[in-house]
Backbone as CSV, one residue per row, in Angstrom:
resi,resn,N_x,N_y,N_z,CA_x,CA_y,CA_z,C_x,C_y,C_z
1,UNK,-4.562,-33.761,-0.203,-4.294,-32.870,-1.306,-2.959,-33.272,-1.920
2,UNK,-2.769,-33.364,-3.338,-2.228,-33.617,-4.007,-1.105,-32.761,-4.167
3,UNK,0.392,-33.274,-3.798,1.499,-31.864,-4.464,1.574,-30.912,-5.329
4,UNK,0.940,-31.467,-6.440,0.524,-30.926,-7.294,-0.855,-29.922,-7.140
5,UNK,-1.328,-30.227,-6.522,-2.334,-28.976,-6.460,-2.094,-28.256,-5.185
6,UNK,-1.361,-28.752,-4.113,-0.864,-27.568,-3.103,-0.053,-26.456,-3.796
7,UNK,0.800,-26.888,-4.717,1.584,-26.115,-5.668,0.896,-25.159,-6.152
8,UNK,-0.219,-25.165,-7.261,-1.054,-24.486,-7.972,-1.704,-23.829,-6.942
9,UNK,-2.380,-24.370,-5.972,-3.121,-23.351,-5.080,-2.301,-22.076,-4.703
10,UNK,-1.177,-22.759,-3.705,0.211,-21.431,-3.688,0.009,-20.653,-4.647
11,UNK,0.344,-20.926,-6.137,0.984,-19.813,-7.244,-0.795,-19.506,-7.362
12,UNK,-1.576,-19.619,-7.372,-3.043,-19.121,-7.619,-3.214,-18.062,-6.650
13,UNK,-3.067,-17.996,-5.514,-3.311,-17.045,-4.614,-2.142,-16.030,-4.678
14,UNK,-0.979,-16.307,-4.811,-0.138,-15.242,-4.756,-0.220,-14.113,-6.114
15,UNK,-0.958,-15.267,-7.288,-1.173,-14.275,-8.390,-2.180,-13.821,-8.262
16,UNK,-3.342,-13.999,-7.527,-4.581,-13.241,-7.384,-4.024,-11.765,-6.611
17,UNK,-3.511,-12.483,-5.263,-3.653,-11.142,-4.756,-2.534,-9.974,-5.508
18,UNK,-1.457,-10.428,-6.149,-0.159,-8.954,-6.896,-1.479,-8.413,-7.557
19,UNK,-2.360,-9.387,-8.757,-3.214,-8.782,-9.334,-4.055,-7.619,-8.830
20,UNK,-4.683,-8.458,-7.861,-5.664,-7.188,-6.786,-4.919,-5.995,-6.721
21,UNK,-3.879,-6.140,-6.053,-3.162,-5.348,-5.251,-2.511,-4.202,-6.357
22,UNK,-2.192,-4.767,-7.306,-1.897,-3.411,-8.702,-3.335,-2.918,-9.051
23,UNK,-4.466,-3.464,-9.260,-5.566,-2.954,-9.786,-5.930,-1.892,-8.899
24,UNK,-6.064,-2.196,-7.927,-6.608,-1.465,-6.089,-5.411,-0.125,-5.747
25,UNK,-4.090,-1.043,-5.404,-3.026,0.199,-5.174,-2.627,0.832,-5.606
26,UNK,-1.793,0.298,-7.561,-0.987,0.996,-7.760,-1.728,2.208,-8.689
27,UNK,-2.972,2.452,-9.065,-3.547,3.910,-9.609,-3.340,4.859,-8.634
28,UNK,-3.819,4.577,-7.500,-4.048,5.835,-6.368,-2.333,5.969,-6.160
29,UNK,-1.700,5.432,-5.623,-0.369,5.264,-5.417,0.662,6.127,-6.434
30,UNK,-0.312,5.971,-7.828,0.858,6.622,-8.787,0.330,8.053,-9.169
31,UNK,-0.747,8.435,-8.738,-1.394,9.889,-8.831,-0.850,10.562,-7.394
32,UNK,-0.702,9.949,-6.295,-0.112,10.390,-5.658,0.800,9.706,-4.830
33,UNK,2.249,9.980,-5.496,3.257,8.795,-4.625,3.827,9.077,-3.285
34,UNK,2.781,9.238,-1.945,3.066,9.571,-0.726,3.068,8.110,0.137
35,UNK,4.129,7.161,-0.314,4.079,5.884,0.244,4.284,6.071,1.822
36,UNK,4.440,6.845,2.754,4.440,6.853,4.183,2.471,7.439,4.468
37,UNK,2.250,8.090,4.172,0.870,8.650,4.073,0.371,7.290,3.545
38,UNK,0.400,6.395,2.592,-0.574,5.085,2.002,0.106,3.870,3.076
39,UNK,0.809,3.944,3.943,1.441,2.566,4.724,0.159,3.538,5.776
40,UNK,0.514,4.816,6.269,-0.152,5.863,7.500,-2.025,5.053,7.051
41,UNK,-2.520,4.824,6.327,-4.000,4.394,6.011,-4.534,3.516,6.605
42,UNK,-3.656,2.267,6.335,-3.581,0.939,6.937,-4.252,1.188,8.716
43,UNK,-4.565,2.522,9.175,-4.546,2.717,10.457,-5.377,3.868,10.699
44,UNK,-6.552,4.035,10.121,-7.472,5.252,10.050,-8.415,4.306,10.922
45,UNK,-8.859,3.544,11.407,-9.539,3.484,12.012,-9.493,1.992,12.986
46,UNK,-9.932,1.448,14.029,-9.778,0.312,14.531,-9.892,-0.862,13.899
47,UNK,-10.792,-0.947,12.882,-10.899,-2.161,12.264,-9.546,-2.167,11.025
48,UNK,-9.439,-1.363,10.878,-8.369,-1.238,9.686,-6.677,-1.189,10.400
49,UNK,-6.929,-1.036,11.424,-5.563,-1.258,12.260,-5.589,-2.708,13.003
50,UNK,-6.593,-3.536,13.207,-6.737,-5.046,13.068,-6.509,-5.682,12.144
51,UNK,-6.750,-5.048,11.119,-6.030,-5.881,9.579,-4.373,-5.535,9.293
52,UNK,-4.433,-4.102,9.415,-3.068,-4.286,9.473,-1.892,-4.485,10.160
53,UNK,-2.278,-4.934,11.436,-1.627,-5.355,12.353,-1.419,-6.645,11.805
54,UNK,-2.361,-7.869,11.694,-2.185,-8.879,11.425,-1.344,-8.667,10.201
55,UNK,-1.715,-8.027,9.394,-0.788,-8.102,8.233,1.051,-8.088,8.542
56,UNK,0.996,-7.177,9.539,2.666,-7.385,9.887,3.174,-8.388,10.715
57,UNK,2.031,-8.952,12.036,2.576,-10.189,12.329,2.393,-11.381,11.431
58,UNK,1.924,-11.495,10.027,2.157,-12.184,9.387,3.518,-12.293,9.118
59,UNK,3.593,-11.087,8.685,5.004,-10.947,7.889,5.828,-11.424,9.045
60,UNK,5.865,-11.098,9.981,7.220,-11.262,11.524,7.010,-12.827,11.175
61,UNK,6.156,-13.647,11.065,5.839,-15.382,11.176,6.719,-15.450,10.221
62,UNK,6.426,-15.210,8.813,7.251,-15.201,7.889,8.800,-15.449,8.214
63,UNK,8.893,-14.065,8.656,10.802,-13.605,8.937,11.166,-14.944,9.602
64,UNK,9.973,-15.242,10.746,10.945,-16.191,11.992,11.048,-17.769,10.836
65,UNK,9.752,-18.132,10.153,10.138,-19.429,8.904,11.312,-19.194,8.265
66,UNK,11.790,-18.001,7.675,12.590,-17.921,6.717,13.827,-18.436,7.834
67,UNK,14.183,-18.109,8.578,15.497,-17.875,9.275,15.277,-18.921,9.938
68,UNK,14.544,-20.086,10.292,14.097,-21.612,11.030,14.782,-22.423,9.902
69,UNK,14.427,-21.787,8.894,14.644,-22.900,7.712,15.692,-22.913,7.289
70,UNK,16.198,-21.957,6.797,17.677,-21.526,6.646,18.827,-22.145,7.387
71,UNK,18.254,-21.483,8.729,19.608,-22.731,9.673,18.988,-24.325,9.779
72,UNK,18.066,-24.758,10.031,17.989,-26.240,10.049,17.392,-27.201,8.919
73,UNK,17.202,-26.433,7.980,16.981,-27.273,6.689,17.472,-26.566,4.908
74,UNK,18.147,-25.744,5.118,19.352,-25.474,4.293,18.454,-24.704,3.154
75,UNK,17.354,-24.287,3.013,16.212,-23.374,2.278,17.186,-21.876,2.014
76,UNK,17.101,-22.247,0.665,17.637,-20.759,0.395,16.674,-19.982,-0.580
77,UNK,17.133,-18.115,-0.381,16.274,-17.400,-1.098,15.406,-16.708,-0.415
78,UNK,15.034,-17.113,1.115,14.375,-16.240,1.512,14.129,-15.065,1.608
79,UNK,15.091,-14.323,1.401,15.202,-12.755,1.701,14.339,-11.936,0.481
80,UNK,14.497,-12.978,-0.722,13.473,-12.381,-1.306,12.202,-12.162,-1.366
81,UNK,11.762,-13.568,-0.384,9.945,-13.688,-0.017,9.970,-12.754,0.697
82,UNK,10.662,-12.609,1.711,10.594,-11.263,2.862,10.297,-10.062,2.275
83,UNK,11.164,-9.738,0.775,10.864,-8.344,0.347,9.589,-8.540,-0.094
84,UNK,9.142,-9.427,-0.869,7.792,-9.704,-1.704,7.005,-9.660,-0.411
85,UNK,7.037,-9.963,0.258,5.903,-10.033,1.638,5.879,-8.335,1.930
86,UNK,6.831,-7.486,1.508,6.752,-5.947,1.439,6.139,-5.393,0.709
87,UNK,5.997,-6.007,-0.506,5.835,-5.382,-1.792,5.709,-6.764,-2.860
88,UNK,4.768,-6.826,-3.439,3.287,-6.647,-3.029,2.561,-6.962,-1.390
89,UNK,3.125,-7.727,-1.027,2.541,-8.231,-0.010,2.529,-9.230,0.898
90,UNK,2.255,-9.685,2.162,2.340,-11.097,2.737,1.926,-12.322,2.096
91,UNK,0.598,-12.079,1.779,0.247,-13.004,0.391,0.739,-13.562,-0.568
92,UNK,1.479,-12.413,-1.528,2.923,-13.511,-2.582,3.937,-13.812,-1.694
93,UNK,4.036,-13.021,-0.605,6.067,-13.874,-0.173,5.691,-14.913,0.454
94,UNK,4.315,-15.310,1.370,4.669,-16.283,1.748,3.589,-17.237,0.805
95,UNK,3.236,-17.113,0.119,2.807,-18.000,-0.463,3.572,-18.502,-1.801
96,UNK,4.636,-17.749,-2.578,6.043,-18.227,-2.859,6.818,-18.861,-2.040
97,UNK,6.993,-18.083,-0.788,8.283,-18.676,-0.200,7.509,-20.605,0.449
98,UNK,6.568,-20.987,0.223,5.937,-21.751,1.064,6.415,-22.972,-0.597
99,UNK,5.988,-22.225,-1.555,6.112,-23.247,-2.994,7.603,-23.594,-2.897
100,UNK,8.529,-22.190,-2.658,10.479,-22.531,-3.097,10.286,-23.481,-2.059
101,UNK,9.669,-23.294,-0.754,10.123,-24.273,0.247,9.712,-25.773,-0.137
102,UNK,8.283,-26.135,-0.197,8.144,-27.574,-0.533,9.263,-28.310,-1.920
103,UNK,9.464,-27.487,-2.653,10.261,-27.284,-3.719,11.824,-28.359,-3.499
104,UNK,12.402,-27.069,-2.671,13.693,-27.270,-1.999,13.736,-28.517,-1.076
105,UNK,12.527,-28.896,-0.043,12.428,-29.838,0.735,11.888,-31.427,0.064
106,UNK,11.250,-30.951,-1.253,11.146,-32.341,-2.130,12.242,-32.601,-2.829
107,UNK,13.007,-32.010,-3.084,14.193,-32.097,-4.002,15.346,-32.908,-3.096
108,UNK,15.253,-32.309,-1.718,16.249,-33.179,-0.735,15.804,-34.673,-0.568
109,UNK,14.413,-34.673,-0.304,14.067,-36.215,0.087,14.392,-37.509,-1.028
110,UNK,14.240,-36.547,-2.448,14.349,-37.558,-3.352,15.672,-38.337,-3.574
């Protein structure tokens, strides 16, 4: 696969899912803004607490890349994929933080 299209794939998926994720979340969310009660959902039932479990050890994988990279290959900016991995989601931060990274790490080699 081509840099160029690892690139595009990244920014393709991270814009699919904000998209989803405003179409899906933010109506219900803004009729009723009980964001501890809509995180509390994520966990109504076993299968839905398998997704969102993974969803947060995503995010923890995330945290531990951001802070790997930071000290041994000089990647800056992370803290913002971390929030985006909050809001909207694991999906844009790390699939941004994965683009700043090849980004930052092609820019050194050259």
């Amino acid at each position: 696969m081509s840099s160029n299209t690892y690139n595009i794939l990244l920014l393709s998926i991270a814009a699919l899912f904000t998209a989803l994720f405003c179409v899906i979340v933010v109506p219900p969310l803004w009729q009723n803004p009980d964001v501890i009660g809509a995180l509390a959902a994520g966990f109504v039932n076993p299968y839905a607490s398998g997704y969102s479990l993974d969803t947060i050890c995503c995010w923890l994988v995330l945290a531990v890349l951001v802070v790997f990279d930071a000290k041994h290959h000089g990647i800056q900016g992370g803290r913002l994929y971390l929030i985006l991995g909050l809001v909207p989601g694991v999906a844009t931060g790390f699939a941004l933080y994965l683009y700043s990274r090849h980004k930052q790490l092609g820019a050194k080699l050259s």
